[in-house]
C-alpha positions as CSV (number, residue, x, y, z in Angstrom):
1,X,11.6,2.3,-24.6
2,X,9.0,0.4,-22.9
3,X,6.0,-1.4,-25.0
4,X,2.7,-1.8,-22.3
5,X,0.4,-4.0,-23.2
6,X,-2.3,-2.3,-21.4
7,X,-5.8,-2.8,-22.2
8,X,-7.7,-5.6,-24.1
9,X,-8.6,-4.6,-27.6
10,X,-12.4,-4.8,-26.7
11,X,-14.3,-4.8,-23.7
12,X,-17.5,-4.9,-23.5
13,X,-19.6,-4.9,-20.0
14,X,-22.9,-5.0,-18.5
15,X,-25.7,-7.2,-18.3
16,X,-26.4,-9.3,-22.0
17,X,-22.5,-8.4,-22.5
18,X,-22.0,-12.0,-24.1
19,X,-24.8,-11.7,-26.5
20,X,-23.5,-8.4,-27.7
21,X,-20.0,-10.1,-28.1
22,X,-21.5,-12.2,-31.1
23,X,-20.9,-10.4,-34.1
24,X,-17.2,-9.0,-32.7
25,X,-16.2,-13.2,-32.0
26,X,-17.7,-14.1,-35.6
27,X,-15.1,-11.6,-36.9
28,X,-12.3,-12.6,-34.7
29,X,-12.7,-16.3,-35.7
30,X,-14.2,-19.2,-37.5
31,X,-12.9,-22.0,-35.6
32,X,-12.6,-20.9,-32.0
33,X,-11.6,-23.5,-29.4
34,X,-13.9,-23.2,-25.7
35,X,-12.2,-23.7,-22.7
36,X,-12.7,-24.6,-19.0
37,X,-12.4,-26.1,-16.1
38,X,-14.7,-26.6,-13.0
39,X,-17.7,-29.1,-13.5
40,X,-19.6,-25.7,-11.5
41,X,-19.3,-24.2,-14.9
42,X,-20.1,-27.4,-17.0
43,X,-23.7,-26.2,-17.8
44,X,-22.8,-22.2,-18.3
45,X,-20.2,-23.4,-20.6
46,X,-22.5,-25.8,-22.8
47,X,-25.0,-22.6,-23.3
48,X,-21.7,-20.8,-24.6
49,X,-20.9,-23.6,-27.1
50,X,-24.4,-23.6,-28.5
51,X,-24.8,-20.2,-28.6
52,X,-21.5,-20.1,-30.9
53,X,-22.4,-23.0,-33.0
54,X,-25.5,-21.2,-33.7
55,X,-23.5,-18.7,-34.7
56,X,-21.8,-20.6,-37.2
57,X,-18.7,-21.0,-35.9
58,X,-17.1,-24.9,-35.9
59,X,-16.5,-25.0,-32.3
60,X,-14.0,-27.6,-30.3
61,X,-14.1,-27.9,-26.5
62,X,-11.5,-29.1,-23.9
63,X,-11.3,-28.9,-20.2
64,X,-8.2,-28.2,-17.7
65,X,-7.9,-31.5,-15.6
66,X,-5.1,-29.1,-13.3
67,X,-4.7,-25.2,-12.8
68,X,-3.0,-23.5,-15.8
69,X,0.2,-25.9,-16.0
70,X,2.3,-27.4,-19.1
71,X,0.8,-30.6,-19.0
72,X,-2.6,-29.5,-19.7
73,X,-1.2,-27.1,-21.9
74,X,0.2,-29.6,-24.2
75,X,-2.8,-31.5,-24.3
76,X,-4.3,-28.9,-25.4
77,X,-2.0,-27.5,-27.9
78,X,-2.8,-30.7,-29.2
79,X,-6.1,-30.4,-29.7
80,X,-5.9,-26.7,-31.1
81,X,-3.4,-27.9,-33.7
82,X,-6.0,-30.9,-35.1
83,X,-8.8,-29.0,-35.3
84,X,-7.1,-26.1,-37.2
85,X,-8.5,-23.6,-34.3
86,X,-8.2,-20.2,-34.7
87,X,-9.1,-18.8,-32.0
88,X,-9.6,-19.7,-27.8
89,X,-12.1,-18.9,-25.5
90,X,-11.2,-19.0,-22.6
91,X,-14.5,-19.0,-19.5
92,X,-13.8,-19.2,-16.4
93,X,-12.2,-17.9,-13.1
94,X,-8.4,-17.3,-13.1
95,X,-6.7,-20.5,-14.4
96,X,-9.0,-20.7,-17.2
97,X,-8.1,-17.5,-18.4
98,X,-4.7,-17.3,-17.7
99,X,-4.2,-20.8,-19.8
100,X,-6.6,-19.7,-22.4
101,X,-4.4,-16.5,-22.9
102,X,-1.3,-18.6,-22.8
103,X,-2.3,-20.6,-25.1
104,X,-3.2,-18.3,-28.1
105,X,-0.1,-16.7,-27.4
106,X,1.6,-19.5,-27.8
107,X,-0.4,-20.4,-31.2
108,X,-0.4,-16.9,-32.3
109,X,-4.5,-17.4,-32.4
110,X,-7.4,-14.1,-31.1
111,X,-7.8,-14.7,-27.7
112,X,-11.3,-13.7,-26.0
113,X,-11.4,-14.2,-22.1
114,X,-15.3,-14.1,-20.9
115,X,-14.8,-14.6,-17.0
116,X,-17.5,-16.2,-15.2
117,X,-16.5,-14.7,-11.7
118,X,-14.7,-11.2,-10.3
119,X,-12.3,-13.0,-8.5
120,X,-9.4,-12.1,-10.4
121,X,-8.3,-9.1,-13.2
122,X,-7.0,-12.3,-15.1
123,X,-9.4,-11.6,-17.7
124,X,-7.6,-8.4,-18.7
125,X,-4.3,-8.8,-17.7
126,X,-1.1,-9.8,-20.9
127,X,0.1,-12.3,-18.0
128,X,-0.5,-15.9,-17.1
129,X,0.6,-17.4,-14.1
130,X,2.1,-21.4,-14.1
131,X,1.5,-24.3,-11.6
132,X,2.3,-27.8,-11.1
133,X,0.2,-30.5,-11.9
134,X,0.1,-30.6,-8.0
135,X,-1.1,-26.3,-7.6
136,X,2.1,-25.2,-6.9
137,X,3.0,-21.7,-8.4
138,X,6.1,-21.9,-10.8
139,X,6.5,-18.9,-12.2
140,X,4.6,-16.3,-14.0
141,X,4.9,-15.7,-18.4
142,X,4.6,-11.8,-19.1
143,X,3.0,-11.8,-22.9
144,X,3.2,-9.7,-25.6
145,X,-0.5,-8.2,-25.4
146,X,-3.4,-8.1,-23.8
147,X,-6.9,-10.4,-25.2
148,X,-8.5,-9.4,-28.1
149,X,-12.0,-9.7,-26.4
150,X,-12.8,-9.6,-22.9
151,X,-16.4,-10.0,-22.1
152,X,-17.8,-9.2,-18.4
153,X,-20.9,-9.8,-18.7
154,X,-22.6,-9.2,-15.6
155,X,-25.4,-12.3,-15.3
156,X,-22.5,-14.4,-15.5
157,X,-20.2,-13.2,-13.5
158,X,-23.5,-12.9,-11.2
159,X,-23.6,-16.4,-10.8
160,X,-20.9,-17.4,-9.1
161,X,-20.2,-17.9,-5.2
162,X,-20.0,-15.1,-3.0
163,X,-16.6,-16.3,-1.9
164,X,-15.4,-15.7,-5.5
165,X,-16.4,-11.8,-5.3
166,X,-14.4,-11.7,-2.0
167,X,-11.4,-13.2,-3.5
168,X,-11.4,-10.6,-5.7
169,X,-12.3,-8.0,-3.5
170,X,-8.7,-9.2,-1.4
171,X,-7.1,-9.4,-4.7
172,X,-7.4,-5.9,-6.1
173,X,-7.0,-4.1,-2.7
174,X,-3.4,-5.4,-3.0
175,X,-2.9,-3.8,-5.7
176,X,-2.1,-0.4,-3.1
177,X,-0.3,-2.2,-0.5
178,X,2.1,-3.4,-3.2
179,X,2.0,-0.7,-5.4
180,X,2.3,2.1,-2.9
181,X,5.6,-0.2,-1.6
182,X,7.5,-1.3,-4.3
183,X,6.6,2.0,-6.8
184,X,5.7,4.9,-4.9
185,X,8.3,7.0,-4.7
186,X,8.7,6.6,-9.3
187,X,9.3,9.7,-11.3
188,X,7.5,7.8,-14.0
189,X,4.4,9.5,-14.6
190,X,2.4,6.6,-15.3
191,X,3.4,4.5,-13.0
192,X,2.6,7.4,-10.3
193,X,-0.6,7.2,-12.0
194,X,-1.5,3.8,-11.5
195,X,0.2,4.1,-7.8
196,X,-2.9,6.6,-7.3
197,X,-5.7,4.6,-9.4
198,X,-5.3,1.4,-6.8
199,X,-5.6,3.9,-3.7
200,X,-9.2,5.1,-5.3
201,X,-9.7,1.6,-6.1
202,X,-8.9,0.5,-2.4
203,X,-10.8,3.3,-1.0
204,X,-14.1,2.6,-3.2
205,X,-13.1,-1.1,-1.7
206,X,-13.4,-0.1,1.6
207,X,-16.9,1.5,1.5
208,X,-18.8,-0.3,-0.5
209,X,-17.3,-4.4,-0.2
210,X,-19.9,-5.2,2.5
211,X,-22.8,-3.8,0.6
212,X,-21.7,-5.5,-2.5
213,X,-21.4,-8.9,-1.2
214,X,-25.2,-8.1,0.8
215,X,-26.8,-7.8,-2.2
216,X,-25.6,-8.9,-5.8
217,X,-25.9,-7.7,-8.5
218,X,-27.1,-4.3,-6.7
219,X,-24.9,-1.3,-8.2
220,X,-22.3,-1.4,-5.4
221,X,-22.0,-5.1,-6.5
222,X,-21.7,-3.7,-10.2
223,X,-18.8,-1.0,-9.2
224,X,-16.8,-4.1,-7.2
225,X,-17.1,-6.6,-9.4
226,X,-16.1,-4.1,-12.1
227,X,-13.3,-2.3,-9.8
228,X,-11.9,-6.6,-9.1
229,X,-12.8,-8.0,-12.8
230,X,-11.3,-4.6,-14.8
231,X,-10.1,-1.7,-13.2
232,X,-7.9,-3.3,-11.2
233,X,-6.2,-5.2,-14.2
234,X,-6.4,-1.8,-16.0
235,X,-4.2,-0.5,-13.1
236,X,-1.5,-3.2,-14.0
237,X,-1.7,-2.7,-17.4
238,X,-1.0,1.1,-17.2
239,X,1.8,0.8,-14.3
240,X,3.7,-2.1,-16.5
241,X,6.4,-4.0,-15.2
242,X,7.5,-1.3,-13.2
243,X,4.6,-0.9,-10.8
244,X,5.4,-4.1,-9.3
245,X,4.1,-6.7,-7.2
246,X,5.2,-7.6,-3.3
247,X,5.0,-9.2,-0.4
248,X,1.5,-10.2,-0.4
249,X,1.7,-12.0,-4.1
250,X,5.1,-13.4,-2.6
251,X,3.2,-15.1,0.1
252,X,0.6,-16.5,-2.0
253,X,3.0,-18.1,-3.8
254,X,4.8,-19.8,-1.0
255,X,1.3,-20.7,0.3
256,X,0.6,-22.4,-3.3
257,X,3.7,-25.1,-2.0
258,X,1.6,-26.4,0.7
259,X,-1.4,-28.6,-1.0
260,X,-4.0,-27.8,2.5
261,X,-3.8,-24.0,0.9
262,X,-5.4,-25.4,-2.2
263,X,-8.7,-25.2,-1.2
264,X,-8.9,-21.5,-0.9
265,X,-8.8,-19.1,-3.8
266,X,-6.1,-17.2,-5.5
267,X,-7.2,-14.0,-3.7
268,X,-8.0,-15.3,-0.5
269,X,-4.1,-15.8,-0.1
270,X,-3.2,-12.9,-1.3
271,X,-5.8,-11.4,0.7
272,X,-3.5,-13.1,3.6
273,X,-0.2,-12.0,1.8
274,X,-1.5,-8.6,2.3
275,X,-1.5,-9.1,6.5
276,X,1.9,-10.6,6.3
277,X,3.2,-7.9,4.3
278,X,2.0,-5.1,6.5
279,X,3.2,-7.0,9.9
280,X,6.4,-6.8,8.2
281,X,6.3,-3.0,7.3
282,X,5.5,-2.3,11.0
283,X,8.3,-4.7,12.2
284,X,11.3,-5.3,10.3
285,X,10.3,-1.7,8.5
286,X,8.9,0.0,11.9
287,X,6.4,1.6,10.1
288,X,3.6,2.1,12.6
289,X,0.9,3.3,9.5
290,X,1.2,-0.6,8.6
291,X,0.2,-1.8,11.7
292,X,-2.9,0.7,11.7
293,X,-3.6,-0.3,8.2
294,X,-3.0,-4.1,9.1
295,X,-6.3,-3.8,12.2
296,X,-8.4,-2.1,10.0
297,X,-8.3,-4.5,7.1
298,X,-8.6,-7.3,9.9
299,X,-12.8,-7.0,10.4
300,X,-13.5,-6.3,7.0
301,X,-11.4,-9.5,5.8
302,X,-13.5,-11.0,8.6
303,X,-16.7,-10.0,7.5
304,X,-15.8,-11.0,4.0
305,X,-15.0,-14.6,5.0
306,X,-11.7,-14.3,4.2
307,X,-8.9,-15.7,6.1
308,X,-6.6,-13.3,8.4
309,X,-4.6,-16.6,10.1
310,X,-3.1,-19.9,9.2
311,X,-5.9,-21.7,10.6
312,X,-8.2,-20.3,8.4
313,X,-6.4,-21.1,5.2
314,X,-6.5,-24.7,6.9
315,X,-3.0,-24.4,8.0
316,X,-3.8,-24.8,11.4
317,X,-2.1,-28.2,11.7
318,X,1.0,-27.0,9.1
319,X,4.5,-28.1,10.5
320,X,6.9,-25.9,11.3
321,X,9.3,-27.1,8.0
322,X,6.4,-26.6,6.1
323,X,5.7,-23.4,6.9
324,X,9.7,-23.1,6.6
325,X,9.3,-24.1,2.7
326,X,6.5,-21.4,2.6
327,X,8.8,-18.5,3.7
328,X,11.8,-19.9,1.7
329,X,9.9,-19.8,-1.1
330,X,8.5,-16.2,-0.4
331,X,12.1,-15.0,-0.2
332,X,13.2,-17.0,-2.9
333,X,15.9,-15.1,-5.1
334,X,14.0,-13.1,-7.9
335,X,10.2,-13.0,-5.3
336,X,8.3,-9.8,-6.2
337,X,9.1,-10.1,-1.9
338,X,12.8,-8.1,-2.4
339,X,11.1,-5.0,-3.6
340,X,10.0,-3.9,-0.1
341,X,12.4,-1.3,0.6
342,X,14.3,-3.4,3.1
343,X,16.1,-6.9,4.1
344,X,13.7,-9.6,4.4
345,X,14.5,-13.3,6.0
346,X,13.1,-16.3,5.7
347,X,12.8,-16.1,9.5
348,X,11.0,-12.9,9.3
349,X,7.9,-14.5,7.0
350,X,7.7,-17.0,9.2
351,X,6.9,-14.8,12.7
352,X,5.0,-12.6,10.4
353,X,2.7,-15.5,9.1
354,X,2.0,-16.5,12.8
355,X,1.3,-13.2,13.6
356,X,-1.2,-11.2,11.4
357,X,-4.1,-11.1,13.7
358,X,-1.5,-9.5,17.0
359,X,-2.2,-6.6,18.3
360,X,1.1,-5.5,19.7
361,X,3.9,-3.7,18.3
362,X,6.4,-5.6,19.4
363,X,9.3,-6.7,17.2
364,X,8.7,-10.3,15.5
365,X,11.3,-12.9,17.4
366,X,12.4,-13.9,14.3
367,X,13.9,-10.6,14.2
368,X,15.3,-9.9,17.4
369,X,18.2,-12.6,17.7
């Protein structure tokens, strides 16, 4: 038997979606705890506190000083324990919610995840991804269910940068390239149906990412943030464990290792990962549809701002043992990397992350020895 955890109890979405959410958080909790990170959402978040004090609620606040990581995490369990909390609220982009769901797993308290971006489905999602104090990814914690609350409201979400809404455009448009890899071929009906879910959900990508980033909060920008912020952690959620992650999440978290990566956003590198990945397929698996699929993702990742080389994720000066520790930690034993359906070396990242913008089919070097 396999338990999914795959929806949030409640979403609500659309413009005004927060001050709908009121009377659903006064019956979650009396004692929620309001949590953040970037000083960009500083002001956003002190509107949020008010609006729940004047709701009654005794509110607490605290702030991640690092992405979601156990040092912060104690801190904070501190906090949560003094004050009797009884619920957290996590608002934010990706760390926030991932450490905000963490922790009210961990404490056993409602969770309610109101992202203020669509760069990641981390809003939805029963799964919270660990760094260093330094950014480094660690390791990822699978938990038992999804939020009780999840509130995309579309004036804050609005808000943020355009890069944040291309991050997330990169981020859920991996969801095909790894779930057509790693879980195509299932019997299990589900999981076939989430396989076909991300292909709409890259195809709707496709068309409309350009238009959406033109002109916010027009309704091709509602369907993208929606497709990044929702349906693309509803695809998870319905395709479980077994509809599994690859390459391109693989190379993200090598990427993570290198502190000159930091600066760009959890999609943005997995937006990369994605380019590695499908050099790979067309050279070590000499699938030639990968390469195709690799050039056309190329001017759209370029119009989107997002990075298709090492130079622009800021590696341009990256020495060759670090990008070594990058690809050694891609291929790492137990990387979502081993479910492409053949042998990959740590040789073989390392030609395909020099090599995602080629033209040519010609076999990697790494590969030919």
């Amino acid at each position: 038997m396999q338990q999914l955890a795959i929806a949030p109890a409640v979403v609500l979405r659309g413009e005004g979606a927060w001050q709908e959410s009121w009377p659903a958080i006064q019956t979650l909790c009396s004692r929620p705890l309001l949590l953040g990170r970037s000083p960009a959402t500083r002001q956003l978040r002190g509107q949020l506190g008010v609006d729940l004090q004047q709701l009654g609620l005794t509110l607490s606040e605290a702030e991640l000083n690092h992405d979601c990581c156990e040092s912060d995490l104690e801190r904070i369990s501190a906090i949560l324990r003094s004050n009797a909390c009884d619920a957290v609220v996590a608002a934010g982009g990706g760390k926030v919610l991932d450490a905000g769901k963490l922790l009210a797993f961990r404490h056993g308290l409602a969770c309610i995840t109101v992202p203020t971006s669509a760069a990641t489905c981390a809003g939805w999602t029963a799964l919270a991804n660990l760094y260093s104090a330094q950014g480094a990814f660690e390791g990822d914690v699978a938990l038992e269910r999804c939020p009780d609350l999840l509130v995309f409201d579309h004036a804050l979400v609005r808000q943020a940068p355009a890069h944040t809404l291309a991050s997330g455009i990169a981020d859920a448009m991996a969801k095909w390239y790894e779930a057509s890899v790693s879980s195509g071929a299932s019997s299990d009906g589900m999981v076939q149906q989430a396989v076909q879910m991300a292909r709409v959900l890259r195809d709707q990508l496709l068309l409309e990412a350009g238009e959406a980033m033109a002109q916010p909060g027009g309704e091709a920008w509602v369907r993208v943030a929606e497709a990044c912020g929702l349906t693309a952690g509803l695809i998870g959620g319905i395709g479980g464990a077994r509809c599994r992650t690859v390459a391109a999440h693989a190379v993200h978290n090598g990427l993570t290792q290198l502190e000159a990566s930091h600066g760009q956003l959890h999609g943005a590198k997995v937006g990369f990962g994605i380019l590695v990945q499908l050099r790979l397929e067309e050279v070590i698996g000499g699938n030639r549809l990968a390469g195709q699929a690799r050039r056309q993702l190329l001017p759209l990742f370029q119009e989107l701002g997002l990075p298709v080389s090492l130079g622009d994720l800021g590696l341009e000066r990256a020495s060759l043992s670090e990008l070594q520790e990058v690809a050694a930690f891609a291929c790492r034993p137990g990387s979502d990397l081993h479910h492409l359906p053949f042998n990959v070396q740590p040789s073989d990242v390392l030609a395909a992350l020099v090599s995602t913008t080629t033209s040519s089919e010609a076999k990697l070097s790494a590969s030919q020895g």
